[in-house]
C-alpha positions as CSV (number, residue, x, y, z in Angstrom):
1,X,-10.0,-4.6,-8.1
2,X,-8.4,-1.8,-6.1
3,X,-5.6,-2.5,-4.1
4,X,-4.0,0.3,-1.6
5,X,-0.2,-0.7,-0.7
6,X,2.0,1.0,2.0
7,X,5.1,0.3,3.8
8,X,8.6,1.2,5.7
9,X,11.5,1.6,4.4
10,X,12.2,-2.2,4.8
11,X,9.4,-3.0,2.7
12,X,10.2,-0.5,-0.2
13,X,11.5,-2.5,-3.0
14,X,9.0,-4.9,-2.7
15,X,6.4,-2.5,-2.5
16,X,7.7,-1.1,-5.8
17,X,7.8,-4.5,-7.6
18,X,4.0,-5.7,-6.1
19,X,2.9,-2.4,-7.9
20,X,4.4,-3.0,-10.9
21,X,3.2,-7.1,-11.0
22,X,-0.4,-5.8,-9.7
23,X,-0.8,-3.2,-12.2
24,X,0.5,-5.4,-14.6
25,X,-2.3,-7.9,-13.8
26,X,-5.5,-5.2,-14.1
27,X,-5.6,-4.3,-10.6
28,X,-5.8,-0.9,-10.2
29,X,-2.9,-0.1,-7.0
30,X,-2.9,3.3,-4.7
31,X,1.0,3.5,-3.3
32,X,0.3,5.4,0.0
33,X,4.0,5.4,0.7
34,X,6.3,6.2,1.3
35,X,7.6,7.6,-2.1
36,X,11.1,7.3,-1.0
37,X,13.5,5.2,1.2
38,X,14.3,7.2,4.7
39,X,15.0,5.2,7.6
40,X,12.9,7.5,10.3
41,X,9.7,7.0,7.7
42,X,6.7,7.3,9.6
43,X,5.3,3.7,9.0
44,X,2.0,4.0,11.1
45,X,0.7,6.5,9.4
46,X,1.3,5.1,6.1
47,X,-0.6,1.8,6.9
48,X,-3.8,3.8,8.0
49,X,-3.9,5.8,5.1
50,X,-4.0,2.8,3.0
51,X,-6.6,1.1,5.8
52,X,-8.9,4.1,5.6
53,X,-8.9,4.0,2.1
54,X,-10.1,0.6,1.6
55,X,-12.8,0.8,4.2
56,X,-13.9,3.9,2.2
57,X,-13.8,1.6,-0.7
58,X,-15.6,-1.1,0.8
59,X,-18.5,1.3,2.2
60,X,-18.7,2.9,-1.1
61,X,-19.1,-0.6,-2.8
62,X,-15.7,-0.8,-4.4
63,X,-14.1,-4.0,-4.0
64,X,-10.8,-3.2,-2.3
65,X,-8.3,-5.2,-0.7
66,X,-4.9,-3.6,1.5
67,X,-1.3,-5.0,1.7
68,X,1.0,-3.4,4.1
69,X,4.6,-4.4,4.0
70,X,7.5,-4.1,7.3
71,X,10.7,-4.7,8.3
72,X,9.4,-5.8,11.5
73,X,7.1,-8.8,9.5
């Protein structure tokens, strides 16, 4: 399965580990960001870059799922 992942800064490290477990597990993972930890990241546009992806997914008849990780929960 494809899973598309992105995040804040909060939800970096996790993001990093889920990857890694994920990966680990067969899944293929696309880490839409951010690549890096700054605290004025640009969260929104992060989570629909990994949204859009897996409606493009689904359309294309990919099965695809998203996780989207935040300091604010």
């Amino acid at each position: 399965m494809r899973i598309h992942i992105a995040t804040d800064h909060a939800g970096l490290e996790l993001s990093h580990f889920l990857i890694d477990q994920l990966t680990a597990d067969g899944h293929k993972v696309f880490d839409h960001g951010p690549s890096s930890y700054d605290a004025l990241d640009d969260y929104p546009g992060f989570c629909i870059n990994a949204a859009l992806a897996v409606k493009a997914d689904q359309k294309a008849g990919v099965e695809a799922l998203g996780i989207v990780l935040g300091g604010s929960g």
